[in-house]
C-alpha positions as CSV (number, residue, x, y, z in Angstrom):
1,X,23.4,-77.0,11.9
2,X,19.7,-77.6,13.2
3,X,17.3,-77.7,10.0
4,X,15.5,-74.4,9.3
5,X,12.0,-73.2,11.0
6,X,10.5,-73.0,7.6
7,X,10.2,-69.1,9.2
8,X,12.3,-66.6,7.1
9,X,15.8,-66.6,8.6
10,X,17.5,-63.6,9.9
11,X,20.7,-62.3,11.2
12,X,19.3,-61.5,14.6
13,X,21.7,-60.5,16.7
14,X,25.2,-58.3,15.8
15,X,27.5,-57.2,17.8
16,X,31.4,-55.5,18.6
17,X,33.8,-57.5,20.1
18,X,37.3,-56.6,20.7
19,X,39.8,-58.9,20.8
20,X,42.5,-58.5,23.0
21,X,43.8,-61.7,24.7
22,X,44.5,-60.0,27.6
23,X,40.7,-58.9,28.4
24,X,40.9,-63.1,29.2
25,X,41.6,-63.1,33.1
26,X,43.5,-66.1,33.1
27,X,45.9,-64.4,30.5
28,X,45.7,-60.4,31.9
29,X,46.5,-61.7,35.3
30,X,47.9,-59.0,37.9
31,X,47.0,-56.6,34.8
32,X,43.3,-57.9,34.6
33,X,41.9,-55.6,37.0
34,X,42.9,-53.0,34.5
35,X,40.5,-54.5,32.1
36,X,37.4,-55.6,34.3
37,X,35.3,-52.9,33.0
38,X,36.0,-54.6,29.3
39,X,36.0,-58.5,30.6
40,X,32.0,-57.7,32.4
41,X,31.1,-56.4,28.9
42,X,32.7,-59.0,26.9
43,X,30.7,-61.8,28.8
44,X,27.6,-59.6,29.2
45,X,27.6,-59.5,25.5
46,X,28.5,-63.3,25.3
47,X,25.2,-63.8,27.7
48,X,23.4,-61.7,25.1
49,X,24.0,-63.8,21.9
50,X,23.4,-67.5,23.6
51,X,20.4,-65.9,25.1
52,X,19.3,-64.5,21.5
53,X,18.8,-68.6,20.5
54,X,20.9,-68.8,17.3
55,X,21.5,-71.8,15.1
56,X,24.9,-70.9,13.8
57,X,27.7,-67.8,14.8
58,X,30.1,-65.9,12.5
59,X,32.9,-63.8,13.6
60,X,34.7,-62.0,10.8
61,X,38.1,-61.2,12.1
62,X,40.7,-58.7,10.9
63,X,43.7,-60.9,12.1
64,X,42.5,-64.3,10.0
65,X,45.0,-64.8,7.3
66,X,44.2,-62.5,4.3
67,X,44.1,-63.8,0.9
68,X,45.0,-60.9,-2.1
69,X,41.5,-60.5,-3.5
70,X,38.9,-62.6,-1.6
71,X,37.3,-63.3,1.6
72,X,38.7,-66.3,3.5
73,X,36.2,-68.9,5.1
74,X,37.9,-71.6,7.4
75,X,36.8,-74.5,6.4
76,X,38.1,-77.0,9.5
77,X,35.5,-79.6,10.9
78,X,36.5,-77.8,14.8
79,X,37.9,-74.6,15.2
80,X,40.3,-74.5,17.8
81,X,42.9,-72.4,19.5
82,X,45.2,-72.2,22.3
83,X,46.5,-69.4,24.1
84,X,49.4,-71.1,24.7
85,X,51.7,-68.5,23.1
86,X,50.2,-65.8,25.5
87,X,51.8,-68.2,28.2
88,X,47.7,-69.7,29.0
89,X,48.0,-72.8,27.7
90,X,45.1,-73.8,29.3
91,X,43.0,-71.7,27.8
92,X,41.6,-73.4,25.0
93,X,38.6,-72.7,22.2
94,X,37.7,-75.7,20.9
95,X,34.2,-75.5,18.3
96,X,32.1,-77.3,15.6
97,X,32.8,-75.6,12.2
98,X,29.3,-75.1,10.1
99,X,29.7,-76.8,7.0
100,X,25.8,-76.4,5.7
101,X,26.4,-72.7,6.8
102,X,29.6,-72.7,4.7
103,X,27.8,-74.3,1.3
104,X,25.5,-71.7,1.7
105,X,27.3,-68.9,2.1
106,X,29.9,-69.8,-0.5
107,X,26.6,-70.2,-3.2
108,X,25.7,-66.5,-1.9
109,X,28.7,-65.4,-2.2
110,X,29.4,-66.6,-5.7
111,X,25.8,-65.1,-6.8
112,X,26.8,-62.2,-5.4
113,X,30.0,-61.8,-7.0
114,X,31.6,-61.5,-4.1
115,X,35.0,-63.9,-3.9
116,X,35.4,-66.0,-1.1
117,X,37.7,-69.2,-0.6
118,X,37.9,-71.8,1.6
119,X,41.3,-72.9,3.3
120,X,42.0,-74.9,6.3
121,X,43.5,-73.0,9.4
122,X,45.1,-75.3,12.4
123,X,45.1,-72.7,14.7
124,X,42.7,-69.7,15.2
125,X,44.0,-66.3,15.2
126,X,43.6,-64.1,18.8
127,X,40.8,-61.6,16.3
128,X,38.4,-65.0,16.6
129,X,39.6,-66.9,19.6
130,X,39.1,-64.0,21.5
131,X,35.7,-63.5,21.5
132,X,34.9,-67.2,21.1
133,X,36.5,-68.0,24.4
134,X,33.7,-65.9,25.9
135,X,31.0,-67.3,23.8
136,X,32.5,-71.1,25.0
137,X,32.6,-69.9,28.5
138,X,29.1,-68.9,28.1
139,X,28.2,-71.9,27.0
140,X,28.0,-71.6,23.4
141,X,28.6,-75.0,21.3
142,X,26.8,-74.3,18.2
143,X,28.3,-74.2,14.5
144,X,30.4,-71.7,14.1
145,X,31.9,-70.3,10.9
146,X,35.3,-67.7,10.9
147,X,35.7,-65.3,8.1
148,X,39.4,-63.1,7.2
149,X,39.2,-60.4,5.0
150,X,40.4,-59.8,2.0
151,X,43.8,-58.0,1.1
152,X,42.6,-55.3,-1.4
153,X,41.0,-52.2,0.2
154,X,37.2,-52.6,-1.4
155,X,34.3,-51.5,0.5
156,X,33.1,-54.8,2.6
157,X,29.3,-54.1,3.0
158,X,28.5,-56.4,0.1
159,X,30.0,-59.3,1.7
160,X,28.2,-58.5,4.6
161,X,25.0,-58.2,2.2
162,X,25.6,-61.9,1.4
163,X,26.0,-62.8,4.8
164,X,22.5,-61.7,5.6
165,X,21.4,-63.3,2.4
166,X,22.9,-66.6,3.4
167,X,21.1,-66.4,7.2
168,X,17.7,-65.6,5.3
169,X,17.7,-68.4,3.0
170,X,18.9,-71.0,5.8
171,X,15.4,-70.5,7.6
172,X,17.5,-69.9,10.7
173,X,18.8,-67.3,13.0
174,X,22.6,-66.2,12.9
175,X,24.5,-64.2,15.1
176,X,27.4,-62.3,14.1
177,X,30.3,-60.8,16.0
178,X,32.4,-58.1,14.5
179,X,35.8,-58.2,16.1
180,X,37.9,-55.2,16.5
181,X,40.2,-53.3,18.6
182,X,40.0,-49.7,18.0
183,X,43.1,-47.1,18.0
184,X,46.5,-48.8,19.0
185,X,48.1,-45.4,19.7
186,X,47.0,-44.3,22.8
187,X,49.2,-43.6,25.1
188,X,53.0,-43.4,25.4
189,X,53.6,-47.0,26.0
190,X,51.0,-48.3,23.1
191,X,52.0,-51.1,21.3
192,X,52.0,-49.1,17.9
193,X,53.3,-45.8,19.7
194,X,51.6,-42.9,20.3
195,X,49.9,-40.2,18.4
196,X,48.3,-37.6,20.3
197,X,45.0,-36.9,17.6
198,X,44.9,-41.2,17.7
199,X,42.1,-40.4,20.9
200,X,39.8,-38.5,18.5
201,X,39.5,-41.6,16.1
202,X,37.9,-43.5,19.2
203,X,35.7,-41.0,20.5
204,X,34.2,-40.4,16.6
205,X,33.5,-44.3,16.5
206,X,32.3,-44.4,20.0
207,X,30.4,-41.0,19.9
208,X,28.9,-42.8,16.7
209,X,27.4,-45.4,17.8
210,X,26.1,-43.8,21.1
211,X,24.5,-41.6,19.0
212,X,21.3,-43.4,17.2
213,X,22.0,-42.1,13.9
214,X,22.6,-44.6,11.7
215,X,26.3,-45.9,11.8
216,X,28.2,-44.2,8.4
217,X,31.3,-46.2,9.4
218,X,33.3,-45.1,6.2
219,X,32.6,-41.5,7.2
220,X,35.8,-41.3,9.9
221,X,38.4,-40.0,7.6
222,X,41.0,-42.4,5.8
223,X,44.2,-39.8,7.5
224,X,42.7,-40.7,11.3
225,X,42.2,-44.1,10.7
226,X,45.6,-44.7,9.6
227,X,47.1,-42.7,12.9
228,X,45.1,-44.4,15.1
229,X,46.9,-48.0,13.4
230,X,42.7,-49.7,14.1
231,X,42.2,-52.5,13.1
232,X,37.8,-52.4,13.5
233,X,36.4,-50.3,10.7
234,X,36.3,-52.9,8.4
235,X,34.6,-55.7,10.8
236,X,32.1,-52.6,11.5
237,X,31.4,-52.3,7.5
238,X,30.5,-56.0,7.5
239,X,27.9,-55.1,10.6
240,X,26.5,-52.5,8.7
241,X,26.0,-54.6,5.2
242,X,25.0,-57.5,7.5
243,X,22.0,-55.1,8.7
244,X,18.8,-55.4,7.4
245,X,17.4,-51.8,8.2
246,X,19.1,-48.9,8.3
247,X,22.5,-49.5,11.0
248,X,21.9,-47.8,14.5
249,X,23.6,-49.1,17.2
250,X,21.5,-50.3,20.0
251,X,23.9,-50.1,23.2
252,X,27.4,-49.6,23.8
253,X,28.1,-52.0,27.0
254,X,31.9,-50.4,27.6
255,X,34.8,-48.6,26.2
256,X,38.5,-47.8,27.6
257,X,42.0,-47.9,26.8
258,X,44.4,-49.1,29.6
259,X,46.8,-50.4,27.8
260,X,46.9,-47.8,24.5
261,X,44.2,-50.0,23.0
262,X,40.9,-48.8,22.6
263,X,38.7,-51.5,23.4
264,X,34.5,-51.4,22.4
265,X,32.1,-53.8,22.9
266,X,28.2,-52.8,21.7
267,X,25.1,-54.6,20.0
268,X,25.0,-53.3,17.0
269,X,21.6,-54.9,16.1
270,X,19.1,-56.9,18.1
271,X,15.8,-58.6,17.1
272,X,12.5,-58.1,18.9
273,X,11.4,-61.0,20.5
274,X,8.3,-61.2,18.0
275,X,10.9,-61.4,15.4
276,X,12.6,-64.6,17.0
């Protein structure tokens, strides 16, 4: 991790990212060009954050193993991952971890009182590999930290608040990408099955963020979220802790549901260029 500015640091860029692994070409196949519209905004928003200059990245995935009552933090020297067991062995993420980023964080977090452990993790999970393959193909090589969530249901703006506490005291900028796939009921052939009202949970996130208001995540009700089986209002919780100012979502790039996935990819935040 480059040594800070000695300019405040920031949180400057924060984004959605789904995480499907077949949204990768090499892995979708004769099924990719069901998923171009998604792929384009997956490496549009890739373009965005190398573009945005930052000295570290975070993803906070829903699918990194979950410890009962604490936030996990990877703590290998490279983060890697193979798609090998969605038959693309060759596609391969292969990054520096951020071990100055992970001291900090981990003092933040404990002054915070906001649990968070450290374990070692061979393999990324598909919620972080995911959109670090298009990060990596963009030509990111930065430090990079993963975070999983914690079992127990608590509200996960505060760890996000730490997050941004963490970025301002480093005297750097730090980009982070909330991963999630949105409801996994869409249609008859959906992975989780279908519920007919599963649509509506989508078009209250997407309507959400396309609106300007600022984003109220935890308003979509707890009886849609569990139809719609998501698994990105929690990553979106982090965003919205992670936010400085009040959250309003600057630009939804895409969303569709080929498969019976929703898939959503925005910028959630974005610093002015006199800010950088």
């Amino acid at each position: 991790m480059r040594q800070g500015t000695g300019k405040d640091g920031s949180i400057s860029i924060v984004v959605l990212m789904c995480h499907a692994p077949i949204v990768i070409p090499a892995i979708g196949g004769i099924r990719a060009a069901a998923c171009t519209t998604t792929t384009r905004a997956m490496t549009k928003i890739a373009e965005r954050i190398v573009v945005a200059l930052p000295d570290l990245l975070v993803v906070v995935s829903p699918h990194t193993p979950r410890h009962a009552n604490a936030w996990g933090l990877v703590a290998n020297d490279r983060l890697v991952a193979s798609m090998a067991r969605f038959k693309a062995p060759d596609v391969i993420v292969d990054l520096p971890g951020a071990p100055d980023g992970r001291r900090l964080l981990l003092e933040c977090c404990r002054r915070n009182h906001v649990a968070l452990k450290e374990f070692d993790l061979p393999t990324l999970d598909h919620g972080a590999a995911v959109p670090l393959w298009f990060l990596q193909s963009c030509a990111w090589r930065g430090p990079t930290m993963v975070v999983g969530m914690p079992q127990c249901p608590d509200d996960h703006r505060p760890f996000g608040k730490a997050l941004l506490e963490a970025a301002r005291e480093s005297g750097q900028r730090w980009a982070l990408i909330a991963s999630g796939d949105m409801s996994h009921r869409l249609t008859r052939d959906a992975p989780a099955g279908y519920h007919p009202n599963a649509a509506k949970f989508d078009r209250f996130i997407v309507d959400g963020l396309n609106s300007g208001r600022p984003l109220r995540i935890d308003d979509v009700d707890e009886g849609l979220r569990e139809i719609a089986g998501e698994d990105v209002v929690d990553s979106l919780l982090v965003a919205e802790g992670a936010i400085a100012t009040e959250a309003r979502c600057r630009e939804v790039l895409a969303y569709e549901g080929p498969f019976g996935v929703g898939y959503c990819e925005a910028v959630l935040h974005a610093a002015s260029e006199s800010q950088r």
